[in-house]
Each structure stands twice: as C-alpha cells, then as structure tokens.
N, C-alpha and C positions, 0 to 999 in steps of 0.2 A: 790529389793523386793524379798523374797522368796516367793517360790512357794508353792501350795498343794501339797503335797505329795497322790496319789491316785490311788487303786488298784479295779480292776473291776473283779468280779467274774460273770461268764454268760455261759452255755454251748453251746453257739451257738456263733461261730466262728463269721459269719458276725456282730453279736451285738456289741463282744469284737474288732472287727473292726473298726466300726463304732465308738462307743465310744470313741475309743484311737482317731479317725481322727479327732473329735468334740475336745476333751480335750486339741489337739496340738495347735489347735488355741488357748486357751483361756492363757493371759500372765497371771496367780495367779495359774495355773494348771497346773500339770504334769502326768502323767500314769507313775507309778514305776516300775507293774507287772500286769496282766490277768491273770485271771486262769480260766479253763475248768469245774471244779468243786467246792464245798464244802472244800472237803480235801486240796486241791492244793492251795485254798486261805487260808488256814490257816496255811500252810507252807509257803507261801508269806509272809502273813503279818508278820509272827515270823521274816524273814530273809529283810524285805523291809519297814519295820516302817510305814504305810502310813498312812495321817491324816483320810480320808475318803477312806473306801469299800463303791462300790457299789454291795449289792449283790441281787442276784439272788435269788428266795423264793425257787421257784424246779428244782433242778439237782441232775447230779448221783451221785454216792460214798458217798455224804454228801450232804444233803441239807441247805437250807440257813438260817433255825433258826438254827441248830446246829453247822453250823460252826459261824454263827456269837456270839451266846454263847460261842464258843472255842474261839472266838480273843477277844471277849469283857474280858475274863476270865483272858488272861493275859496281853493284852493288852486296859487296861479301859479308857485308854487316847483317844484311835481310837473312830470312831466315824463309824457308819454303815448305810448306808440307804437302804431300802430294795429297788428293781429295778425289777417290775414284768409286765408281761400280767395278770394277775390272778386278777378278778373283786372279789373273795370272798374273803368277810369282815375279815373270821376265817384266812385267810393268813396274814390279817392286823394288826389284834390282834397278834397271835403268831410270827409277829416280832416285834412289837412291846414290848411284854414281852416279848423277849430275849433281848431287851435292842436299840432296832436300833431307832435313832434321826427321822427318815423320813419313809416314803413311797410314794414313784414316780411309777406313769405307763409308761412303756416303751412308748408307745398310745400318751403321753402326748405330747412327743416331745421335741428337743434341749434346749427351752427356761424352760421347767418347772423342767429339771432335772442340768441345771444348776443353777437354781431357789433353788433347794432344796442344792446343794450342798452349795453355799453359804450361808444361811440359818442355817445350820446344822453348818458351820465353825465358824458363829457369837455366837454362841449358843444359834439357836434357834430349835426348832422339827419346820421339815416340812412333812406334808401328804397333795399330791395333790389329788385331783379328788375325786371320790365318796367315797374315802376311809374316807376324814373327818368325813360322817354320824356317821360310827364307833364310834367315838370316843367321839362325841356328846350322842351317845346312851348310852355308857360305861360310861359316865358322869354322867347322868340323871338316870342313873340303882343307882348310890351310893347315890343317895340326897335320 
C-alpha cells in the first residue's frame, strides 16, 4: 500500500511536531518535509512532491494563500488544506480561492484533520467547523 505523501507548513515548531507525531502513526500517511514558513514550503514542495500541504493561513516571509497559489501553480496535482486557529470567515474564503480542497481548525483536533485529509485524497472539499457557514452564505449570495 502506498502512502500519502504530506508536507505541513506551520510556524510554530511545537505544531510541526505534533503533527509529524500524529501522521507517524497513521499506515496511508507519511510526512515528506515541514516548513517554518510560506516560502520554505514552496521549495519543499517543488523538491518533495507531496500529495497534501497542510498549510498554515498566517506566517512569515510568505503566507499561506500565497504560497499555496505558488504550489498550486506548478504543482495542480497537490492538493492544499488550509490548517488554521483563525475563526474569520475572510481567511476561509481566500484560501479557498487560492484553490485549497479544505479548511480544518487546528481546535478541531486529531480526528477532524485526519478527517479532512482523507476526504480531500478521495476527492472530496472538506471545511470543518464554523467555517462551512462560509460557504453556505457564498452559495446563497449566487442564486
């Protein structure tokens, strides 16, 4: 069985920790690369192929619509889910239009962000938590 190939973008060390400890477990999951920042994961992903980024919405040098428009751009195969504390909706939306399959709250927990990850590998969009409202609203705006 191969595995996911998965890179986690998050500037905070304990997260990117955390995370890789969570993914070690899981047999269809791998951690390829981490990165500190924006920038750093988009030289990852150039150099480490991974099926899902998890990124991070605010960090430094680059944040995470922009960098995930930089991997979606050359790499449109990858698949992106946004990975935030940030309860506003306008963080939802703009990664969302950068292209990202999900949006998971850190808050949510082990089960929801492995939730989203497979979800996203099947090809489906997943957005946990209050963030759905969003997208109901952005629905109901077009009709």
């Amino acid at each position: 069985m191969s595995k996911w190939r998965i890179l986690v973008a998050d500037d905070h060390d304990m997260v990117r920790t955390s995370v890789a400890a969570m993914l070690g477990k899981e047999p269809d999951m791998e951690l390829v690369a981490a990165a500190e920042n924006g920038m750093r994961a988009v030289e990852l992903a150039e150099k480490h192929f991974p099926d899902i980024v998890l990124m991070d919405v605010e960090m430094p040098v680059m944040n995470g619509v922009e960098a995930t428009r930089s991997i979606l751009a050359s790499k449109p195969q990858t698949k992106v889910i946004a990975f935030s504390s940030y309860l506003d909706t306008e963080y939802v939306r703009e990664m969302l239009r950068a292209g990202a399959s999900g949006y998971v709250y850190k808050s949510g927990g082990r089960n929801d962000i492995l939730h989203a990850i497979r979800s996203v590998v099947a090809g489906h969009s997943c957005v946990k938590g209050p963030s759905s409202d969003v997208l109901v609203e952005d629905y109901v705006e077009l009709l």
